[in-house]
N, CA, C and O atoms as a GROMACS GRO file, in nm:
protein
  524
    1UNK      N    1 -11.269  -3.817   2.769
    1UNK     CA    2 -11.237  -3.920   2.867
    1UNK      C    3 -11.103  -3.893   2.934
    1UNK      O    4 -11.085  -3.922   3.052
    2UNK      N    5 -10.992  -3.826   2.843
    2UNK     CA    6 -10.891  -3.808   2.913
    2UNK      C    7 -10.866  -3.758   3.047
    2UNK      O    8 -10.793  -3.810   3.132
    3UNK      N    9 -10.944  -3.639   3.059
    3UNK     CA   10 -10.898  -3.561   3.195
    3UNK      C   11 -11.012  -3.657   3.333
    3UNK      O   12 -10.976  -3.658   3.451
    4UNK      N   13 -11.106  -3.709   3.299
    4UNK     CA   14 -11.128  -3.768   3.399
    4UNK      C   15 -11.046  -3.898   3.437
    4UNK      O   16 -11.002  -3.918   3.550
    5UNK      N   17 -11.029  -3.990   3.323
    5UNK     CA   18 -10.886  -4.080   3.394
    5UNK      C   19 -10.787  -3.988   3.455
    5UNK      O   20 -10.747  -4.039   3.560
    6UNK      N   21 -10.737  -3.885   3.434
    6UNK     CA   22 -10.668  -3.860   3.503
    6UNK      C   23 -10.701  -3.825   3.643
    6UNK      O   24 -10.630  -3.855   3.739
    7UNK      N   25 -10.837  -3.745   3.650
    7UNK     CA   26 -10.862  -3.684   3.786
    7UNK      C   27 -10.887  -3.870   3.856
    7UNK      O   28 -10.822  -3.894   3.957
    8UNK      N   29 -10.957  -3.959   3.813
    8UNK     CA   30 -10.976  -4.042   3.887
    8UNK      C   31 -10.859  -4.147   3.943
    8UNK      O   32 -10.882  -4.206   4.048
    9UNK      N   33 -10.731  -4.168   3.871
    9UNK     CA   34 -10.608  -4.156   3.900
    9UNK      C   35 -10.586  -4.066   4.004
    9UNK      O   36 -10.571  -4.105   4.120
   10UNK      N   37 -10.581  -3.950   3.970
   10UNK     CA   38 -10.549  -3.876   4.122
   10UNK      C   39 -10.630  -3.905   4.255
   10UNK      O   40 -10.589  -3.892   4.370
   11UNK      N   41 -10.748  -3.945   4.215
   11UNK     CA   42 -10.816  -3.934   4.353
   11UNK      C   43 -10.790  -4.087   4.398
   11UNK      O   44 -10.801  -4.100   4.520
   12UNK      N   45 -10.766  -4.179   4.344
   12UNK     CA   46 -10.718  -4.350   4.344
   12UNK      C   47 -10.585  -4.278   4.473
   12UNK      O   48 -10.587  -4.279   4.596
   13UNK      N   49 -10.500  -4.234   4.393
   13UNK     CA   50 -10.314  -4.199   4.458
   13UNK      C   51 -10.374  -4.126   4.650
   13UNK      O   52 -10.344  -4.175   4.759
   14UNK      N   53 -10.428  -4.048   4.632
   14UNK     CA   54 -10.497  -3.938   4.695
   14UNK      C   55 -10.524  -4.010   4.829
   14UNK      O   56 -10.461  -3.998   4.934
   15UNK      N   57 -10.645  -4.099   4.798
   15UNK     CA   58 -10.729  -4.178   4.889
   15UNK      C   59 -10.637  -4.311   4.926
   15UNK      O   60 -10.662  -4.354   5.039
   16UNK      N   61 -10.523  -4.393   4.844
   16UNK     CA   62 -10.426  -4.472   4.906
   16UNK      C   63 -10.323  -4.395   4.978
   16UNK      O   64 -10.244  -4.469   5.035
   17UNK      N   65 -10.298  -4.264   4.992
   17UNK     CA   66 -10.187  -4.191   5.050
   17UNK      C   67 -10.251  -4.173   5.159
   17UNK      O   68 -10.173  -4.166   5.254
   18UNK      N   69 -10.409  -4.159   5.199
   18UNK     CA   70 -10.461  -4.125   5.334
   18UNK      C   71 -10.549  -4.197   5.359
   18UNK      O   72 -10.653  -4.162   5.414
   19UNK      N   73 -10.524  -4.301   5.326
   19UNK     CA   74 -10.588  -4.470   5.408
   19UNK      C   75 -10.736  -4.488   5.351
   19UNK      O   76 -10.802  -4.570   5.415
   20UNK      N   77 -10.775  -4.453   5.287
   20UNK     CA   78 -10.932  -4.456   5.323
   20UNK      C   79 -10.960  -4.511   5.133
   20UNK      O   80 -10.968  -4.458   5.022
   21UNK      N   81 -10.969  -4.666   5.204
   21UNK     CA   82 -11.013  -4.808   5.120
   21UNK      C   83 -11.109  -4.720   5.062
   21UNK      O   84 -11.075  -4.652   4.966
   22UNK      N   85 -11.254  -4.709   5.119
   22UNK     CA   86 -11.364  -4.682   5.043
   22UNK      C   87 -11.367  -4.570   4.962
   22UNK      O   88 -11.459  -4.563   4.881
   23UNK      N   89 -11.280  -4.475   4.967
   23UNK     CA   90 -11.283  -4.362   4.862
   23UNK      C   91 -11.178  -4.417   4.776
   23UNK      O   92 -11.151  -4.334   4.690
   24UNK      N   93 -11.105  -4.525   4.764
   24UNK     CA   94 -10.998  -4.564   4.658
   24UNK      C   95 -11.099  -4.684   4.573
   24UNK      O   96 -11.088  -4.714   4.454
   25UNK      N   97 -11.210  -4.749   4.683
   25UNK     CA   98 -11.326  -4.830   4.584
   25UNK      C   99 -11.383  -4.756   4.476
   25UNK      O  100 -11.414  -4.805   4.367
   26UNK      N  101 -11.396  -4.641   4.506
   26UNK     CA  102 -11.531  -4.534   4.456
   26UNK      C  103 -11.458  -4.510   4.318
   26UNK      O  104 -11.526  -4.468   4.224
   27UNK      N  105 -11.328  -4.534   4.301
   27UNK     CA  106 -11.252  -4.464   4.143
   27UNK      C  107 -11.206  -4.630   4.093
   27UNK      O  108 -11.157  -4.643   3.981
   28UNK      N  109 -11.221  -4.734   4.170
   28UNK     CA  110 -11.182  -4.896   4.082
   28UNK      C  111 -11.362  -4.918   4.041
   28UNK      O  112 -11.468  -4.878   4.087
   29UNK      N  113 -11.313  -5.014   3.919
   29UNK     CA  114 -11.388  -5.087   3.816
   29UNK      C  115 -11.430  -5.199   3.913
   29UNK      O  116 -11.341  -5.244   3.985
   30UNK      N  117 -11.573  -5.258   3.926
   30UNK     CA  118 -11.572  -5.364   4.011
   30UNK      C  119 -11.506  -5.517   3.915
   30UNK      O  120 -11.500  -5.626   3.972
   31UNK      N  121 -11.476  -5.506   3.819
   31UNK     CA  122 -11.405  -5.640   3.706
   31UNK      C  123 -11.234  -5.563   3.727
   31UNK      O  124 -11.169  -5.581   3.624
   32UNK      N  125 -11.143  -5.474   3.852
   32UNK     CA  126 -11.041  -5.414   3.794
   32UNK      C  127 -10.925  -5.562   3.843
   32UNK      O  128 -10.935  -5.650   3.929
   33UNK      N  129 -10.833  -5.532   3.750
   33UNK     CA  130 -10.737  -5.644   3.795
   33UNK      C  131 -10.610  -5.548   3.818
   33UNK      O  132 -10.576  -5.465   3.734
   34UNK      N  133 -10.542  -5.568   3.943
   34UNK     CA  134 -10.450  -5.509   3.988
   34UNK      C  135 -10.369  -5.571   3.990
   34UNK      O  136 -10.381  -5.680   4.045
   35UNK      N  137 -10.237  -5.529   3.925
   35UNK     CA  138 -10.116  -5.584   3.954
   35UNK      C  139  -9.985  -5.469   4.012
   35UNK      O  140  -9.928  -5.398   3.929
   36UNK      N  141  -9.954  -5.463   4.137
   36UNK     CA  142  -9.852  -5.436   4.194
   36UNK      C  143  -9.736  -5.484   4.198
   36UNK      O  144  -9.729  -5.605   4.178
   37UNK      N  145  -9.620  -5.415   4.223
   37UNK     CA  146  -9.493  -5.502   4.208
   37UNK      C  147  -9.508  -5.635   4.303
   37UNK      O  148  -9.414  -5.709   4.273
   38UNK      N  149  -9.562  -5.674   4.370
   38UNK     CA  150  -9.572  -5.775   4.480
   38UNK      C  151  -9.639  -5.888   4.390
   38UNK      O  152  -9.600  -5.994   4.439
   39UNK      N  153  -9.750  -5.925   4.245
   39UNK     CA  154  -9.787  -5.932   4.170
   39UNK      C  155  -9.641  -6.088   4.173
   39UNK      O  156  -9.672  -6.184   4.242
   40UNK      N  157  -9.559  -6.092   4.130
   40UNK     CA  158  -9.506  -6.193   4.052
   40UNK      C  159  -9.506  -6.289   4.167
   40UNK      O  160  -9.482  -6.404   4.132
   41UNK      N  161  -9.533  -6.266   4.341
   41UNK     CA  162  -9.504  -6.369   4.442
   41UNK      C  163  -9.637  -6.404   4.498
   41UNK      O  164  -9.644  -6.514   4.553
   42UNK      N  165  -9.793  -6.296   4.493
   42UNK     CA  166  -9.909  -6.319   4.516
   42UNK      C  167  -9.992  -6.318   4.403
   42UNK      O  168 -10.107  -6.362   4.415
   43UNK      N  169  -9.951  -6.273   4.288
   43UNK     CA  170 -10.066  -6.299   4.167
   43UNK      C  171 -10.128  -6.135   4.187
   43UNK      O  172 -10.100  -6.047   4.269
   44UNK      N  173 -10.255  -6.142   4.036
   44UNK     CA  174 -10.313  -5.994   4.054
   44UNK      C  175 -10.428  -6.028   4.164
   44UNK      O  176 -10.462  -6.143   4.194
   45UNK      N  177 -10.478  -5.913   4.217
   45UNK     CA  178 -10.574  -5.852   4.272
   45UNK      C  179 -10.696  -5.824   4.194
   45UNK      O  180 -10.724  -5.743   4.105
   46UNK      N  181 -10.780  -5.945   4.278
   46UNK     CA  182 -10.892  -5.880   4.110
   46UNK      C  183 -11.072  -5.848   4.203
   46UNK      O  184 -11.130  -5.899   4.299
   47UNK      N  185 -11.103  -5.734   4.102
   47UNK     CA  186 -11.254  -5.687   4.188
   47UNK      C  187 -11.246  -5.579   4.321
   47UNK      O  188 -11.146  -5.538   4.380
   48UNK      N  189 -11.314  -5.564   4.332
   48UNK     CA  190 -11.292  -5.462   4.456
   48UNK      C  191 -11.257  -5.534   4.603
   48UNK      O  192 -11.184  -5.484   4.688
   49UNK      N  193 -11.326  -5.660   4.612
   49UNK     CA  194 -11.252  -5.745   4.718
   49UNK      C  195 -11.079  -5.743   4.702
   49UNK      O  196 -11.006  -5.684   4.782
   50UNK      N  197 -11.033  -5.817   4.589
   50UNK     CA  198 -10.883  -5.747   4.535
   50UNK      C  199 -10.822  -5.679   4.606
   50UNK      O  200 -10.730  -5.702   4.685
   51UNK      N  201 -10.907  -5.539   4.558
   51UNK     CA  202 -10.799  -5.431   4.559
   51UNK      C  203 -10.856  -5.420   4.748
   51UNK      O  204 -10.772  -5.428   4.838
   52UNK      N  205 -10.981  -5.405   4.775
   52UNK     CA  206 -10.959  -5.385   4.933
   52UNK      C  207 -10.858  -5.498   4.992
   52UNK      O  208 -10.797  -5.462   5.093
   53UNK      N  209 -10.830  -5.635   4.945
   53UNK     CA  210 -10.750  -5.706   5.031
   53UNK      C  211 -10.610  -5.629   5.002
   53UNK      O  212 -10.538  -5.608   5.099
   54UNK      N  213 -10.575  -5.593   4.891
   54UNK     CA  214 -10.457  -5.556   4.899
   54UNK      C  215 -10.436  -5.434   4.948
   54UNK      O  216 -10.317  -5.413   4.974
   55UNK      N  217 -10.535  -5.314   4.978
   55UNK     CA  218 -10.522  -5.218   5.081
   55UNK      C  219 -10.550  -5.214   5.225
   55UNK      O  220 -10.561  -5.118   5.302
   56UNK      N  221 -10.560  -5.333   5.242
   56UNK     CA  222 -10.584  -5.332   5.404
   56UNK      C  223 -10.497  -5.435   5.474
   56UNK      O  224 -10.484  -5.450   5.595
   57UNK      N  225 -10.435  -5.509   5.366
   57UNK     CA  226 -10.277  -5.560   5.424
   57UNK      C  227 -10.173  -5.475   5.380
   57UNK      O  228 -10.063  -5.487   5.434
   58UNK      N  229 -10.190  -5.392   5.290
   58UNK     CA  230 -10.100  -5.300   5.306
   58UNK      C  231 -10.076  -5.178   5.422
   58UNK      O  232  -9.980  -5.128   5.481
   59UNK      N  233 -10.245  -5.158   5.417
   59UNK     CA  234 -10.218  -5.061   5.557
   59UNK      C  235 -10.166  -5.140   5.675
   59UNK      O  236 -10.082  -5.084   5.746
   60UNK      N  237 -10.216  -5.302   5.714
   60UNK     CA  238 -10.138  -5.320   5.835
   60UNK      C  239  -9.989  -5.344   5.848
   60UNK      O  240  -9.919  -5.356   5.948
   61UNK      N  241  -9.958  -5.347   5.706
   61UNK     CA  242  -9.781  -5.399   5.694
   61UNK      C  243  -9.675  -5.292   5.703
   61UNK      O  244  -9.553  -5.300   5.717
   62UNK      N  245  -9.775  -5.169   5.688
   62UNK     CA  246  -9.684  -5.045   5.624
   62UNK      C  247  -9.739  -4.940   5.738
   62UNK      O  248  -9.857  -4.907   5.755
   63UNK      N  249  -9.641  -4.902   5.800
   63UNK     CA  250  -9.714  -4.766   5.868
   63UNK      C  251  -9.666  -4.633   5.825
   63UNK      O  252  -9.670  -4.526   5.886
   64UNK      N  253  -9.619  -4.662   5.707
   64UNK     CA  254  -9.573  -4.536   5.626
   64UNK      C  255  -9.648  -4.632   5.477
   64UNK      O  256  -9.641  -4.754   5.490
   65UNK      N  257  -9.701  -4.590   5.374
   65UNK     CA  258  -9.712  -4.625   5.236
   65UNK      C  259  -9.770  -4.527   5.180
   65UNK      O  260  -9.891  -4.505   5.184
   66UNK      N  261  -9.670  -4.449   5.112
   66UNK     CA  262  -9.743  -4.309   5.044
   66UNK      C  263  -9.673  -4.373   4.899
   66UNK      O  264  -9.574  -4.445   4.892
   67UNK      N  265  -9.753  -4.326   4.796
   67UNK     CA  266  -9.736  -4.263   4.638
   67UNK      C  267  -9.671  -4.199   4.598
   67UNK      O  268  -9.750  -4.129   4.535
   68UNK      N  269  -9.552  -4.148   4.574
   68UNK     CA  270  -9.532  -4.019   4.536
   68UNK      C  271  -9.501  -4.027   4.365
   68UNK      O  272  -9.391  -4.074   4.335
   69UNK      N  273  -9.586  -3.987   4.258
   69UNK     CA  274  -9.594  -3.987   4.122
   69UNK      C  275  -9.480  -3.855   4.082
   69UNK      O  276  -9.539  -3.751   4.113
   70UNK      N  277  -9.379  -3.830   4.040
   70UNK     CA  278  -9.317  -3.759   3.986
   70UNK      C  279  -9.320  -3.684   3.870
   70UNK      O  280  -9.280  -3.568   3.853
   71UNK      N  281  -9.397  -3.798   3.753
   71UNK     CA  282  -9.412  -3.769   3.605
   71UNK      C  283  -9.570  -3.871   3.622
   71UNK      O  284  -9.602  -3.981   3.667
   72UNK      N  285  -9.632  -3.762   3.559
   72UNK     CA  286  -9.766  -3.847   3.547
   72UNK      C  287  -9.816  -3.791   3.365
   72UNK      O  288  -9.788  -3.681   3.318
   73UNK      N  289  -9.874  -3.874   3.312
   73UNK     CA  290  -9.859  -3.865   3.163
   73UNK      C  291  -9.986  -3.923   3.136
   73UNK      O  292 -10.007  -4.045   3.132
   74UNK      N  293 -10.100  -3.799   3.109
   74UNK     CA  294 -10.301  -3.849   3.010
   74UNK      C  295 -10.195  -3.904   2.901
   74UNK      O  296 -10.088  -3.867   2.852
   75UNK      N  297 -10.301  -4.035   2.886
   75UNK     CA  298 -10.215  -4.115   2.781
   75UNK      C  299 -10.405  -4.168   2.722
   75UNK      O  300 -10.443  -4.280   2.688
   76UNK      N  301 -10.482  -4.042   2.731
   76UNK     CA  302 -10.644  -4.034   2.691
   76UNK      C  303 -10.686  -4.159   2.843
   76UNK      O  304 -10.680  -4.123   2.961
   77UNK      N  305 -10.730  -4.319   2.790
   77UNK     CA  306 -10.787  -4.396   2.843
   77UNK      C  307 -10.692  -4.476   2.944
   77UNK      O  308 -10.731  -4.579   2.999
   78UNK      N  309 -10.573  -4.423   2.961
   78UNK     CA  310 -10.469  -4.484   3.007
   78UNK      C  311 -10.379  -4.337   3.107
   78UNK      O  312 -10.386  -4.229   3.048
   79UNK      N  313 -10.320  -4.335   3.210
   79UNK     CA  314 -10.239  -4.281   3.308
   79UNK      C  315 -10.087  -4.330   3.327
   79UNK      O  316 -10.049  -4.400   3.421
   80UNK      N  317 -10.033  -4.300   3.259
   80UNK     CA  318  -9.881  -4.358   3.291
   80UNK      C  319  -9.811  -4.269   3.461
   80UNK      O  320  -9.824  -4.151   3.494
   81UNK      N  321  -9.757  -4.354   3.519
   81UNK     CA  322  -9.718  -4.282   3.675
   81UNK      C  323  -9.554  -4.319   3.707
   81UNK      O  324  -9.508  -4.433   3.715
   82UNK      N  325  -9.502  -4.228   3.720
   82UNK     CA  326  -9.347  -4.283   3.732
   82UNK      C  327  -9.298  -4.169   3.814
   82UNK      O  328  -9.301  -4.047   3.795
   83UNK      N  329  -9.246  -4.254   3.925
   83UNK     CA  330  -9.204  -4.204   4.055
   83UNK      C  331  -9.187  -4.304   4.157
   83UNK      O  332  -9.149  -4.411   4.109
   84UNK      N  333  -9.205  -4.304   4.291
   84UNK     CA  334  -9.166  -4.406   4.392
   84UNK      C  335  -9.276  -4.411   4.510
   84UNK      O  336  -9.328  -4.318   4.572
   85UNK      N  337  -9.295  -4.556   4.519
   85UNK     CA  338  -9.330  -4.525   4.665
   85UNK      C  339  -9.245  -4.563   4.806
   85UNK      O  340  -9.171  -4.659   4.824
   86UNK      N  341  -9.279  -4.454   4.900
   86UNK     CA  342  -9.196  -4.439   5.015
   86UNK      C  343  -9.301  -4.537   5.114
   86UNK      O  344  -9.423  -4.549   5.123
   87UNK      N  345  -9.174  -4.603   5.187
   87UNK     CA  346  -9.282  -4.709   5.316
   87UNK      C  347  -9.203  -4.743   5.404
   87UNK      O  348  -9.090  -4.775   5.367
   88UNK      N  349  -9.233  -4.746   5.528
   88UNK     CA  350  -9.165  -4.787   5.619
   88UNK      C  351  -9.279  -4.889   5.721
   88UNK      O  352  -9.396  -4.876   5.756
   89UNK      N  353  -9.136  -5.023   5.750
   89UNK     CA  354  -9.251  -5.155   5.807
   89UNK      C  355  -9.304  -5.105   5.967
   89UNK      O  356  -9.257  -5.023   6.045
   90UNK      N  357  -9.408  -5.182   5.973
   90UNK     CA  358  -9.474  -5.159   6.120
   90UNK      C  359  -9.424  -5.200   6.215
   90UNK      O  360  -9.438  -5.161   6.331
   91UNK      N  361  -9.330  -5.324   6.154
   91UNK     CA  362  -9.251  -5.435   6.285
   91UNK      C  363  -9.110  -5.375   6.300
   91UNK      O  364  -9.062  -5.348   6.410
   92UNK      N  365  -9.047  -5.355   6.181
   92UNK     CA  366  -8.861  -5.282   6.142
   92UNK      C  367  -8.899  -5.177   6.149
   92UNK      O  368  -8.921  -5.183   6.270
   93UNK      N  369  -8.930  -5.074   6.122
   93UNK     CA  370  -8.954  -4.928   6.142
   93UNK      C  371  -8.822  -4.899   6.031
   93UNK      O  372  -8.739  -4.812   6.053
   94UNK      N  373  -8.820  -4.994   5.902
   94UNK     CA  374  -8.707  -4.963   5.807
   94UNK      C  375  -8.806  -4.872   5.718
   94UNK      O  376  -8.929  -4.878   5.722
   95UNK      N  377  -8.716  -4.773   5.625
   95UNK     CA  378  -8.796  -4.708   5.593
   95UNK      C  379  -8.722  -4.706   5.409
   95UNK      O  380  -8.605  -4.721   5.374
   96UNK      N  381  -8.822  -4.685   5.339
   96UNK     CA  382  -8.723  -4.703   5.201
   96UNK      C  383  -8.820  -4.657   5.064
   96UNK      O  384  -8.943  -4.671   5.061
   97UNK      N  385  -8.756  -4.613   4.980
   97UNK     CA  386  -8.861  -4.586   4.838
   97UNK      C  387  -8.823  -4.692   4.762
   97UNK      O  388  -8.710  -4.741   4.754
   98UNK      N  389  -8.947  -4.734   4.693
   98UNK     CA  390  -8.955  -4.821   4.595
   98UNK      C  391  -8.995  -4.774   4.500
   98UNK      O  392  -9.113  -4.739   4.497
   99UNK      N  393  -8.890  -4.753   4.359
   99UNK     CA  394  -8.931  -4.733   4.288
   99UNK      C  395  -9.026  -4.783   4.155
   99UNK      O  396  -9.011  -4.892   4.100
  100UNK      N  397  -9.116  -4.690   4.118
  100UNK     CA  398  -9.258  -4.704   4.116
  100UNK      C  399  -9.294  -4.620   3.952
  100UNK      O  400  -9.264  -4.503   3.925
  101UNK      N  401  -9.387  -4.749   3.836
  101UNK     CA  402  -9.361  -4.707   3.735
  101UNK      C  403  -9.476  -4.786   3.682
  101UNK      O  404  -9.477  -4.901   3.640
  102UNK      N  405  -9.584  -4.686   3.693
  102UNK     CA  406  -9.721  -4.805   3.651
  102UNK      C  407  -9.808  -4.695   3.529
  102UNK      O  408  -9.820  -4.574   3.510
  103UNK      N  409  -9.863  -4.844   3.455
  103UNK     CA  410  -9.989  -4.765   3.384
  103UNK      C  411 -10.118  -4.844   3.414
  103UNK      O  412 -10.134  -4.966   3.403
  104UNK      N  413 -10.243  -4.713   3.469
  104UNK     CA  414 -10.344  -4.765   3.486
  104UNK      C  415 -10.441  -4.773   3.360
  104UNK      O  416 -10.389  -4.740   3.253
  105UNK      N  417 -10.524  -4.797   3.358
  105UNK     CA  418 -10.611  -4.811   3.199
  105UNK      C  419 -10.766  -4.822   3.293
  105UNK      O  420 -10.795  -4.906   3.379
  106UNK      N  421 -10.864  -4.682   3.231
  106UNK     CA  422 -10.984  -4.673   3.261
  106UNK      C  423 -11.133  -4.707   3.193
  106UNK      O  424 -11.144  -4.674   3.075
  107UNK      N  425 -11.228  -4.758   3.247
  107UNK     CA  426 -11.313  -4.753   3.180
  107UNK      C  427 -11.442  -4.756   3.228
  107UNK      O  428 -11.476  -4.821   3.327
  108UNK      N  429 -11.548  -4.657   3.132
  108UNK     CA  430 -11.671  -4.582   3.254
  108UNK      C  431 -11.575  -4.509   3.341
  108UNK      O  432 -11.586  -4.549   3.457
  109UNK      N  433 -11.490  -4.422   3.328
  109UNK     CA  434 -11.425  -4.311   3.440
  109UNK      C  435 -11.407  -4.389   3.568
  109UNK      O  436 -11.425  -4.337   3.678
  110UNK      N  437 -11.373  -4.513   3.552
  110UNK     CA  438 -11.361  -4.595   3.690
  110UNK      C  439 -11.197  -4.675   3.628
  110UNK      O  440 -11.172  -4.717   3.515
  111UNK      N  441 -11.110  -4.672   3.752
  111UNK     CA  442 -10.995  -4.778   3.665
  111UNK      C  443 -11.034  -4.928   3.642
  111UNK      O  444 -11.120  -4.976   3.716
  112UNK      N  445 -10.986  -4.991   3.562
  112UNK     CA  446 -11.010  -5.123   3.541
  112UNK      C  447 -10.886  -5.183   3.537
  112UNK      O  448 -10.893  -5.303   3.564
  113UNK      N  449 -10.802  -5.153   3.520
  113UNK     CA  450 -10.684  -5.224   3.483
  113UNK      C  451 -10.562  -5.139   3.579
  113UNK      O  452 -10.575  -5.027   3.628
  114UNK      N  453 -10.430  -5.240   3.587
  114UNK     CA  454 -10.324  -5.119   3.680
  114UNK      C  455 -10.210  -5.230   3.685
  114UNK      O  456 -10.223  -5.346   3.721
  115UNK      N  457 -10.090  -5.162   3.638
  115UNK     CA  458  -9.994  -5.291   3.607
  115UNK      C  459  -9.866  -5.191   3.631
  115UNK      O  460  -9.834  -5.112   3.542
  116UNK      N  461  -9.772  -5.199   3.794
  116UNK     CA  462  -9.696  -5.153   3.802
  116UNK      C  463  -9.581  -5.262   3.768
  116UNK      O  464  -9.571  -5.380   3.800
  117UNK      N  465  -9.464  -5.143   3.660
  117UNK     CA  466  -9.383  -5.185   3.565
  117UNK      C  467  -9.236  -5.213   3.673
  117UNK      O  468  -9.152  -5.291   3.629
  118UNK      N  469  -9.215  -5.164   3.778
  118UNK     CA  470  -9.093  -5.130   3.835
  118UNK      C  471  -9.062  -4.992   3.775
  118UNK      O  472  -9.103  -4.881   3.808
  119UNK      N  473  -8.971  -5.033   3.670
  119UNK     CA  474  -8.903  -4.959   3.648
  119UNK      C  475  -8.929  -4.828   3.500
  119UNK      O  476  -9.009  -4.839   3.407
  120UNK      N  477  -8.871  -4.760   3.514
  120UNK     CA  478  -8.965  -4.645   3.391
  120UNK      C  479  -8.970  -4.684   3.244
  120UNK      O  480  -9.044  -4.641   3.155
  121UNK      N  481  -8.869  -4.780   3.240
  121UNK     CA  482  -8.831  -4.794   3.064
  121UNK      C  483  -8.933  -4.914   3.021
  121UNK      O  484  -8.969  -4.939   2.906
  122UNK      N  485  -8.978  -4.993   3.157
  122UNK     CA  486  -9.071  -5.086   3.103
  122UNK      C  487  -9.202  -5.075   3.077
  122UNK      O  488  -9.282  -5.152   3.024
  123UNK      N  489  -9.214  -4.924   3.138
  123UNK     CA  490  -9.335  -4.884   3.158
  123UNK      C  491  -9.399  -4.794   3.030
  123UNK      O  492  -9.504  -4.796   2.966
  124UNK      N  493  -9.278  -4.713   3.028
  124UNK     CA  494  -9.260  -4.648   2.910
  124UNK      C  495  -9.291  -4.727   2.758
  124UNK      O  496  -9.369  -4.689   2.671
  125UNK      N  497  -9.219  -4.828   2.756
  125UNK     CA  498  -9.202  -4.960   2.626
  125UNK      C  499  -9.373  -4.960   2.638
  125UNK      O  500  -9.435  -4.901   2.550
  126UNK      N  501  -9.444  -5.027   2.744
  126UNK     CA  502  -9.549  -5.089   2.750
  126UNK      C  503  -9.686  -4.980   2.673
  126UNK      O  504  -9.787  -4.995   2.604
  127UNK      N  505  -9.619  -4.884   2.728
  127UNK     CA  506  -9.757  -4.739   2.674
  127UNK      C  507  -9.696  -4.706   2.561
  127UNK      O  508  -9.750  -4.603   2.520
  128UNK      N  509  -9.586  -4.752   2.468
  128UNK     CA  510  -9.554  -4.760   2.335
  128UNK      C  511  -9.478  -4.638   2.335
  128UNK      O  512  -9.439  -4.625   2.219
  129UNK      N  513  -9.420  -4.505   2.433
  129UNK     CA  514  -9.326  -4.434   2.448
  129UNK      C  515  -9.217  -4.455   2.462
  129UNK      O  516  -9.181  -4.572   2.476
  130UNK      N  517  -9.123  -4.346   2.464
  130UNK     CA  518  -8.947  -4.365   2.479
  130UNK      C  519  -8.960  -4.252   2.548
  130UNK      O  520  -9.034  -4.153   2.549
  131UNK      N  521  -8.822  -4.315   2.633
  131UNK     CA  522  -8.794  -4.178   2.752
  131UNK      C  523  -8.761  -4.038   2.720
  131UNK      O  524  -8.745  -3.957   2.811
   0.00000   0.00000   0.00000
């Protein structure tokens, strides 16, 4: 199971770095609950409605929103990702990385679960590692 969470992780990062919702459906769980850092002011994202609402207001908010994973860690049924994402707004043309520190958790080779931590040490704590 390990290396396909991972490949399906990659192709999740892959298909949100080049817009295209329906190939980022094709690797979510239709029960997946998403939580993004945005998560503590809108709540999770849940089902594939979810995650398409939250990729298609992201594509209109962001005319830059790429992934960039730095350290990515098979953790078997689980993907730990720590790195940043870079975005710049459609209206400010501000541009900035947010740093970015999630573990997804798979099941049936589809993600089901996805809970970005902020920051690495929480993320780290959460998948029961130390830096």
């Amino acid at each position: 199971m390990s290396q396909e969470s991972a490949e399906a992780a990659h192709q999740f990062v892959e298909a949100v770095n080049g817009g295209d919702v329906e190939a980022a459906l094709r690797v979510c769980h239709p029960e997946l609950v998403f939580e993004p850092l945005r998560t503590a002011t809108e709540g999770a994202f849940v089902g594939h409605d979810g995650i398409g609402r939250f990729l298609a207001d992201t594509l209109n908010t962001f005319e830059i929103f790429r992934v960039e994973p730095a350290d990515v860690r098979d953790l078997g049924d689980r993907v730990l990702g720590i790195g940043s994402i870079r975005v710049r707004g459609r209206g400010s043309g501000v541009e900035t990385d947010i740093p970015s520190a999630a573990i997804a958790e798979f099941r049936d080779g589809l993600m089901w679960r996805y809970k970005d931590y902020g920051e690495a040490r929480l993320a780290l704590e959460a998948a029961g590692l130390s830096e």
